[in-house]
C-alpha positions as CSV (number, residue, x, y, z in Angstrom):
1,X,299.3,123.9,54.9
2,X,300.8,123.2,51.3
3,X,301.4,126.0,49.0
4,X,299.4,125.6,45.8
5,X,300.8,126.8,42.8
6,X,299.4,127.0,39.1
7,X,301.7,127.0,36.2
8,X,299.8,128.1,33.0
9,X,301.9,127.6,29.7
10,X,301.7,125.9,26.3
11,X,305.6,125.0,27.0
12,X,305.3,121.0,26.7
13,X,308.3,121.1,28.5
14,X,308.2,123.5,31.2
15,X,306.4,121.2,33.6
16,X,308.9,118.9,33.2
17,X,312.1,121.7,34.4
18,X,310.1,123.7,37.2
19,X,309.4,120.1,38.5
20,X,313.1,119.4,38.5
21,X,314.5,123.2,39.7
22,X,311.6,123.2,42.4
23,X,311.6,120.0,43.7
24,X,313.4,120.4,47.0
25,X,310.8,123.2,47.6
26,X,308.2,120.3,46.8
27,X,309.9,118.5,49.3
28,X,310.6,120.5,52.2
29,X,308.6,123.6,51.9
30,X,305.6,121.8,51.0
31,X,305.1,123.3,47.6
32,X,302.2,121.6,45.9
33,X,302.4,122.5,42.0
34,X,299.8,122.4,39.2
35,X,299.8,123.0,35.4
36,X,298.1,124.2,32.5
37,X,298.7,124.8,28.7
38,X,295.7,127.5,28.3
39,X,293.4,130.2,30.0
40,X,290.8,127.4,29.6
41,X,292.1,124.4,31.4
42,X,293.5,127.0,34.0
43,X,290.0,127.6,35.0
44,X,289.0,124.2,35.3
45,X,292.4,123.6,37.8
46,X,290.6,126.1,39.6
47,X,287.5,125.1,40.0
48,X,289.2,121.5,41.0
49,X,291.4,123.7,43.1
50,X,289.7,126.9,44.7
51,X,292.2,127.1,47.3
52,X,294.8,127.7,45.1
53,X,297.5,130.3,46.1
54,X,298.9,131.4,43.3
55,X,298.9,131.5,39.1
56,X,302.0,132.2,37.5
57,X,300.6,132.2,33.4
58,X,302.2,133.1,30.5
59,X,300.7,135.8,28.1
60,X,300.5,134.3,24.6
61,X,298.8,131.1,24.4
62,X,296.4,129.2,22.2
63,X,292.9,128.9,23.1
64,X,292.8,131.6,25.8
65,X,295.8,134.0,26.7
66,X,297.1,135.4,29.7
67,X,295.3,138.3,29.6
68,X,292.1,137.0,29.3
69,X,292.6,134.4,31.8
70,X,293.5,137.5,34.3
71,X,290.1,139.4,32.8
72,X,288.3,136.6,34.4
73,X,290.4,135.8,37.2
74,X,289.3,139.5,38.5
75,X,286.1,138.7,38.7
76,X,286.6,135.9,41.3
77,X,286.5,136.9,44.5
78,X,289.5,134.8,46.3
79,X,292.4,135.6,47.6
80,X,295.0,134.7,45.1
81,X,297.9,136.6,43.4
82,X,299.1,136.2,39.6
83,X,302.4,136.8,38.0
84,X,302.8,137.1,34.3
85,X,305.7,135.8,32.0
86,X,306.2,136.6,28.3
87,X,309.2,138.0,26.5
88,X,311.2,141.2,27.3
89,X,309.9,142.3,23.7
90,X,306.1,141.9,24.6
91,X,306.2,144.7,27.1
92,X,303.3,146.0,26.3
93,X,301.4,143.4,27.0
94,X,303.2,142.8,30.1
95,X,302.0,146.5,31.0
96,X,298.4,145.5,30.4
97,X,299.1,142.2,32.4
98,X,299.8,144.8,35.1
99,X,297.0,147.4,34.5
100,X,294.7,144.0,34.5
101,X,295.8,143.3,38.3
102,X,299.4,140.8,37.7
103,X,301.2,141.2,41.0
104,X,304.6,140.9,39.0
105,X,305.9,139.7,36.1
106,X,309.1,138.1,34.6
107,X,310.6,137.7,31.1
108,X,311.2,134.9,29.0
109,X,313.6,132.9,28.8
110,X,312.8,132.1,32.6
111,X,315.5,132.4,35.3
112,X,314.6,130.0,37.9
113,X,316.7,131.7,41.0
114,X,314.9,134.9,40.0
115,X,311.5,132.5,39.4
116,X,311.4,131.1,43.1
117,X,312.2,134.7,44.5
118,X,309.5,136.0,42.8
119,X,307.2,133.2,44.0
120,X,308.1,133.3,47.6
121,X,307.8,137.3,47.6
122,X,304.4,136.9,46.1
123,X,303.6,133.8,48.9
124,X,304.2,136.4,51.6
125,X,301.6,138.8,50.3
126,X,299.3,136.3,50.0
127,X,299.5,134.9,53.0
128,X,298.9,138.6,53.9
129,X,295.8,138.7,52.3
130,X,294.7,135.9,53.2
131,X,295.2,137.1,56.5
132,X,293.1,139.7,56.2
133,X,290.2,138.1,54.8
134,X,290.2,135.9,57.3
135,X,290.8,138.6,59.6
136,X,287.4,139.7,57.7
137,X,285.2,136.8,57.8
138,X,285.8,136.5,61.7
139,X,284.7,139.9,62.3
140,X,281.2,139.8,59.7
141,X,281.0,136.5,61.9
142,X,281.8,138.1,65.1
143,X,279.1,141.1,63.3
144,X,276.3,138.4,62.7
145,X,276.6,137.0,65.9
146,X,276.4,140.0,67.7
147,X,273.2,140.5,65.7
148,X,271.6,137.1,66.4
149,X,272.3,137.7,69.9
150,X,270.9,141.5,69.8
151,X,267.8,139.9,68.0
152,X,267.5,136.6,70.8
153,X,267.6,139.2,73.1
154,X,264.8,141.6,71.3
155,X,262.7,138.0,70.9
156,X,263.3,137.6,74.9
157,X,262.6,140.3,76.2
158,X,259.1,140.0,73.9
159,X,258.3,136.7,74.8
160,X,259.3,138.0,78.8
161,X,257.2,141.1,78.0
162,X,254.5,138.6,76.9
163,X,254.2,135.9,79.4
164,X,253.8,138.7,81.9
165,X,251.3,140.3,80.1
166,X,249.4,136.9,80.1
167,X,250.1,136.5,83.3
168,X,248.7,139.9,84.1
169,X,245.8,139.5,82.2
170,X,244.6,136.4,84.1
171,X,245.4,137.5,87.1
172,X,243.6,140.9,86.5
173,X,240.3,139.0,84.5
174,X,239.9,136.5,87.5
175,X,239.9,139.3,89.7
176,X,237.7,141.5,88.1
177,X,235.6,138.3,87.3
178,X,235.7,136.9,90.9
179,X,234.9,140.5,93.0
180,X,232.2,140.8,90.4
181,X,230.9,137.9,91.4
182,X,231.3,138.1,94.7
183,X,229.4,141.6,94.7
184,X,227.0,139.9,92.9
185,X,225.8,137.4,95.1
186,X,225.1,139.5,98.1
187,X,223.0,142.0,95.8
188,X,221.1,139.5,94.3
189,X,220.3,138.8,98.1
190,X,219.3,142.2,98.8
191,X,217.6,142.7,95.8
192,X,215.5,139.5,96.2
193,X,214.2,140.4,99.2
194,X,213.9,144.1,98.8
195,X,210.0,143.5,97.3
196,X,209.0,141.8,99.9
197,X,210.4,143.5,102.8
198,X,208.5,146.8,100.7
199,X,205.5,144.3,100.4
200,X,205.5,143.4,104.6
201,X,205.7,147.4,105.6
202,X,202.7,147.9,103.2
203,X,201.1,145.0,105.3
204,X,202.4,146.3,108.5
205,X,201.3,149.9,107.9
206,X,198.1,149.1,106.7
207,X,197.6,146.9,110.0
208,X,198.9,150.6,111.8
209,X,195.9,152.0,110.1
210,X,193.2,150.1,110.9
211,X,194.4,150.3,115.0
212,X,194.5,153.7,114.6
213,X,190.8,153.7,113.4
214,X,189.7,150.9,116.0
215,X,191.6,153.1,119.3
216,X,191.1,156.6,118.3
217,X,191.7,158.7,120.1
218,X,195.0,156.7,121.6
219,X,196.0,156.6,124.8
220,X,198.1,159.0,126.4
221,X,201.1,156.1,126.4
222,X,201.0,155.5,122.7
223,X,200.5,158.9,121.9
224,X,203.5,159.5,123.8
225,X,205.6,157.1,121.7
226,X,204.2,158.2,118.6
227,X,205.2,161.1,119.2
228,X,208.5,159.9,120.6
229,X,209.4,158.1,117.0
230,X,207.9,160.6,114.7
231,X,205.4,158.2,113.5
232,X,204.2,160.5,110.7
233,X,208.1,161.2,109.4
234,X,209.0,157.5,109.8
235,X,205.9,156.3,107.6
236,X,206.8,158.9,104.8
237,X,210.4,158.4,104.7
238,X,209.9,154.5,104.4
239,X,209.4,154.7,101.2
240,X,211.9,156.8,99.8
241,X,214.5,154.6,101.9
242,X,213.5,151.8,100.1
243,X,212.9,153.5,96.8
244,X,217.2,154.3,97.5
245,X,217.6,150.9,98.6
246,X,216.3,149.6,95.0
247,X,218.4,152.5,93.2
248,X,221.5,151.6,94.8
249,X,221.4,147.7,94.4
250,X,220.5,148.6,90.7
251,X,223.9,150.8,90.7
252,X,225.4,147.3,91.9
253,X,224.4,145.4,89.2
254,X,225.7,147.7,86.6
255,X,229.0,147.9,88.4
256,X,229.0,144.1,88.0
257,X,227.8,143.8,85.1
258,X,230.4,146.2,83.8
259,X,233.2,144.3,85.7
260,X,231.8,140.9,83.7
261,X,231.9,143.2,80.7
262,X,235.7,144.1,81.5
263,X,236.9,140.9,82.5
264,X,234.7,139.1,79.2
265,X,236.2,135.6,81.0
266,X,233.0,134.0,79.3
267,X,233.0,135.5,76.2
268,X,234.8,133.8,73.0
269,X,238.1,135.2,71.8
270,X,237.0,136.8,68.9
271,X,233.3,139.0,69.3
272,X,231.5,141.6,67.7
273,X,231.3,144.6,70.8
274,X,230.1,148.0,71.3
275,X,233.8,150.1,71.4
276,X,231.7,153.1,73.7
277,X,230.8,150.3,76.2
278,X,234.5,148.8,76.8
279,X,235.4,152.8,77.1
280,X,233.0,153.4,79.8
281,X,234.1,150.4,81.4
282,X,237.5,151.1,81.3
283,X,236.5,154.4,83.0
284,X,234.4,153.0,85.8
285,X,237.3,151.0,86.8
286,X,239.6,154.1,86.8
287,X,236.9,156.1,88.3
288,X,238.4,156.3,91.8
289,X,241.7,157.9,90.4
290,X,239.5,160.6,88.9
291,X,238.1,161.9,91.5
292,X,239.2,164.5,93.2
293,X,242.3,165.0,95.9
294,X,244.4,166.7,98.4
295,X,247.2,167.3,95.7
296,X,244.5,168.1,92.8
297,X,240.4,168.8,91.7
298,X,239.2,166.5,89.5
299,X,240.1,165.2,86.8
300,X,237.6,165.8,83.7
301,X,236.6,163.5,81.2
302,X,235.4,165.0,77.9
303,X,233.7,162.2,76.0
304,X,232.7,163.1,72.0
305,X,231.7,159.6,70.8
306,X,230.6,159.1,67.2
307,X,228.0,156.8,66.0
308,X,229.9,153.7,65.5
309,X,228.8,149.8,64.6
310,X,230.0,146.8,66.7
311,X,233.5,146.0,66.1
312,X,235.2,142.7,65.8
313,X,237.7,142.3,68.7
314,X,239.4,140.8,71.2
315,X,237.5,142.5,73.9
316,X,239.0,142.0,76.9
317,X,242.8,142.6,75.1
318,X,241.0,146.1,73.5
319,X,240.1,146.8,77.4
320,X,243.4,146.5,78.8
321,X,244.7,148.9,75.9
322,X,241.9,151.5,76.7
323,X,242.9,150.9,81.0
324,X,246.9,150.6,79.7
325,X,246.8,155.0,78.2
326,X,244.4,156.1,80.4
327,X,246.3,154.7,83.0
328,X,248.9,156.8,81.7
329,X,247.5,159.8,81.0
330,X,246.1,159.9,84.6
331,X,249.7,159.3,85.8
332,X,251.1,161.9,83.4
333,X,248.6,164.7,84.4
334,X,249.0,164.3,88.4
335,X,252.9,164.4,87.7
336,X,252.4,167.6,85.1
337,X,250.0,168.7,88.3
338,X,252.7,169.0,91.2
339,X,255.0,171.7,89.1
340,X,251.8,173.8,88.7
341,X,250.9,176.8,90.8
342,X,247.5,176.5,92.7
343,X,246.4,179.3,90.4
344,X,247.8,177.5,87.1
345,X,245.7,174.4,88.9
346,X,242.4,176.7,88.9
347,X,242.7,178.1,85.7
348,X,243.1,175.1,83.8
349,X,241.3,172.1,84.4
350,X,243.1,168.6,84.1
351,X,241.3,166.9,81.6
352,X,240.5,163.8,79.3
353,X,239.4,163.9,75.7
354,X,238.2,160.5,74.7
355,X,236.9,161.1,70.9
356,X,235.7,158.1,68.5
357,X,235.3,158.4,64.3
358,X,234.4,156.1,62.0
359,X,236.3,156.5,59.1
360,X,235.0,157.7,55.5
361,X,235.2,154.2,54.3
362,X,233.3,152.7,56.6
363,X,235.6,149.5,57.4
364,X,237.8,151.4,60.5
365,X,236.7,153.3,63.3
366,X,239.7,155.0,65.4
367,X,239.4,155.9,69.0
368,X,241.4,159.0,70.5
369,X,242.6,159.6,74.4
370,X,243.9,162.7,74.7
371,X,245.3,164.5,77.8
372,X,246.1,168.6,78.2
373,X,249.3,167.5,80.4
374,X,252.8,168.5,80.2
375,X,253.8,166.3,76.8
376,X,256.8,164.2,75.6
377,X,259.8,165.1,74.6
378,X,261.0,163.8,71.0
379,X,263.5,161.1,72.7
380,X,260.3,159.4,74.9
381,X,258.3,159.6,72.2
382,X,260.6,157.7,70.1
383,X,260.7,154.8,72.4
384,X,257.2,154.8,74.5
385,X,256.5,151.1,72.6
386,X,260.2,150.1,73.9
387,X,259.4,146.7,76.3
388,X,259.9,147.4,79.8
389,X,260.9,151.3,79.0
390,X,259.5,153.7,81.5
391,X,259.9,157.4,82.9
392,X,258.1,156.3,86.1
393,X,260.2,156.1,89.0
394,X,261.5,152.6,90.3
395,X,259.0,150.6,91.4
396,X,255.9,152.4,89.9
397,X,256.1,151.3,86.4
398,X,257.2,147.9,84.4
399,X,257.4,149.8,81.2
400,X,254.9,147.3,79.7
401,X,251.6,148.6,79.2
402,X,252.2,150.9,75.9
403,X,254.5,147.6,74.5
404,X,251.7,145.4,75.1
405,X,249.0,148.0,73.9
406,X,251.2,147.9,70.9
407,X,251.5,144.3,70.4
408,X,247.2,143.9,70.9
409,X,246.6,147.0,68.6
410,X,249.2,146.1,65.8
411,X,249.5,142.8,65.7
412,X,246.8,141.1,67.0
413,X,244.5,143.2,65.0
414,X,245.9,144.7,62.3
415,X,244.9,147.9,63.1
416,X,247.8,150.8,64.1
417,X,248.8,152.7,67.0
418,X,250.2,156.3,66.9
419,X,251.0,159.0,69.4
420,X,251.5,163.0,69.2
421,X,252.6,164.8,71.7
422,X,254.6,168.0,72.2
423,X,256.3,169.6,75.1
424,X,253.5,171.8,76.8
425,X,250.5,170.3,74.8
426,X,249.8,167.3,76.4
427,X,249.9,164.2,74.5
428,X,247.4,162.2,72.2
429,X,247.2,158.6,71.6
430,X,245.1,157.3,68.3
431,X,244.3,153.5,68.2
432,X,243.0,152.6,64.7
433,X,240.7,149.6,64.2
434,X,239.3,147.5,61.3
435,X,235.7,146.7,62.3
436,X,235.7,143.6,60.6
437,X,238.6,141.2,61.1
438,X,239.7,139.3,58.0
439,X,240.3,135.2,58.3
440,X,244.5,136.5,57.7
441,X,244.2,138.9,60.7
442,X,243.0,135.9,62.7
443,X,245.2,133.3,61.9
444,X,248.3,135.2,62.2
445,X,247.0,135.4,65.9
């Protein structure tokens, strides 16, 4: 690359010499030389010529001097290097030159030996800083890449953490949606024809009766066999068998219904819902996991619900947050359970606090799941909403559920999602609602 050079005097001359003492250099070492007669043309040449490597400028000119032109050179930021000239008498000024950032200087009259010294001493340290700004540049490039690439990768692992979460979702809601249906259709069966199997034993026993009253007393045969099947018991217990029989397809039906209410597969996106309702949904689901085991008693659920309206939600999302931390407190109390002693286990019951406010202002209700485990430390804590962090072992956890919980809460609407938890008090989780969804809220989903 050429070396570009500005000469900056009022010396009509002086182009006219340096052009003649440097023109080999012009020639061979591809010295490429410009001129000025004032601070203010000097500035244009470098606007023209930003690339330029060098100013050599003379202090006292008309217009705008040296030292102004280096006042203003300082505040460009480009890697170029100035040398004064002026007399051997103006050494003051020459000082200031220097104070003012001048690389070197020479005096007047000019001695061109010493003059191309100067400028190829001056060359190298440009090129040396040059250098390092390049030097510079690549590494705030090599710095901005490195973060696009940590950000792609944040943005992937979100949008993996996502489609798995969709993919989750459906899977889960058209299996909750499809055993509730299959459950359903056999106890509509039974419960269909409950009334009139009830309604053909009244028929049947009142039939009994009157042969009882038409062959009294019976004969020893049939007194034998009515004896044999406890005709008396058998009659009595009828009823209440099918009285159970009514009571436990009516259990079905909630169980379904409550699976439907879960899955909400036919409900629209967006739906005013009763918050206590998707909780005790939640719960039925996880009911098994409750109970008791070999390894534990069971697990108690304190409930100390408020009187809250319907919310606006995403219903099924809002479920799959409530399932995604008790899920994990569940899993965080049976693992706080097996370093306990079986009288530690006796004295204190594991237990779930599930707690609902509505807030002063009437426009948030929060819903709290607490659990009297073992705690976090202040490290898991920090990084529980991570995607795909986990302290379960290999195989047990995906490290999804409280990014995804996260995501639902947060983002999709606009509400907020904190934990507390301290090593030996268990740990707390608060999710934080608006019951009314604003028309921003919704479109940003």
């Amino acid at each position: 690359m050429p070396i570009k050079i500005l000469f900056v005097d009022d010396e009509l001359d002086l182009e006219f010499l340096i052009c003649q003492k440097f023109k080999k250099n012009i020639r061979t070492a591809g010295w490429q030389l410009f001129f000025a007669h004032n601070g203010v043309e000097a500035l244009e040449k470098l606007k023209e010529h930003p690339d330029l490597d060098m100013v050599v400028t003379d202090l006292n000119m008309p217009e705008m001097d040296g030292l102004t032109l280096l006042s203003r050179l300082n505040q460009i930021d480009i890697p170029l290097k100035t040398i004064v000239i002026s007399a051997y008498g103006d050494m003051k000024n020459i000082r200031n030159a220097m104070n003012f950032g001048a690389f070197d200087f020479l005096t007047k009259p000019i001695d061109f030996l010493d003059l191309e010294i100067t400028i190829n001493k001056t060359l190298r340290d440009v090129q040396q800083l040059k250098e390092n700004q390049r030097l510079r540049q690549s590494e705030a490039r090599a710095r901005e890449q490195a973060q696009d690439l940590q950000q792609s990768l944040q943005e992937l692992k979100k949008t993996q953490a996502q489609l798995i979460q969709t993919a989750k979702m459906s899977s889960l809601g058209q299996l909750v949606a499809g055993i509730a249906h299959e459950i359903n259709n056999p106890a509509n069966f039974i419960s269909g024809n409950i009334s009139h199997v009830s309604d053909y034993i009244q028929n049947l026993l009142h039939l009994l009766h009157l042969y009882q009253q038409q062959y009294t007393p019976p004969s020893s045969e049939l007194q034998t066999e009515i004896e044999a099947i406890d005709l008396e018991f058998m009659i009595a217990d009828l009823s209440q068998i099918l009285a159970s029989m009514k009571c436990g397809v009516d259990r079905i039906h909630k169980i379904v219904l409550s699976l439907r209410n879960f899955s909400r597969l036919d409900e629209a996106n967006i739906k005013s819902v009763d918050i206590h309702e998707g909780i005790e949904n939640s719960l039925l689901i996880l009911n098994n996991r409750l109970q008791t085991t070999t390894a534990r008693p069971e697990i108690q659920v304190i409930e100390e619900y408020s009187n809250l309206p319907l919310v606006e939600c995403y219903a099924g999302e809002l479920n799959q947050v409530f399932i995604n931390i008790l899920s994990n407190a569940i899993d965080a109390l049976n693992e706080y359970n097996k370093q306990r002693s079986l009288d530690d286990i006796f004295a204190r019951q594991l237990a779930l606090t599930i707690r609902t406010v509505l807030l002063e202002e009437n426009s948030r209700v929060v819903i709290q799941i607490g659990d009297n485990g073992r705690g976090m430390t202040a490290d898991v804590k920090d990084r529980i909403y991570e995607p795909f962090f986990t302290t379960k072992p290999v195989g047990q956890g995906t490290g999804l559920g409280l990014y995804i919980s996260y995501q639902i809460i947060v983002e999709k609407h606009g509400g907020a999602l904190k934990c507390v938890s301290e090593m030996g008090e268990g740990a707390e989780f608060s999710i934080e609602i608006p019951i009314r969804q604003t028309k921003a809220e919704l479109d940003l989903s």
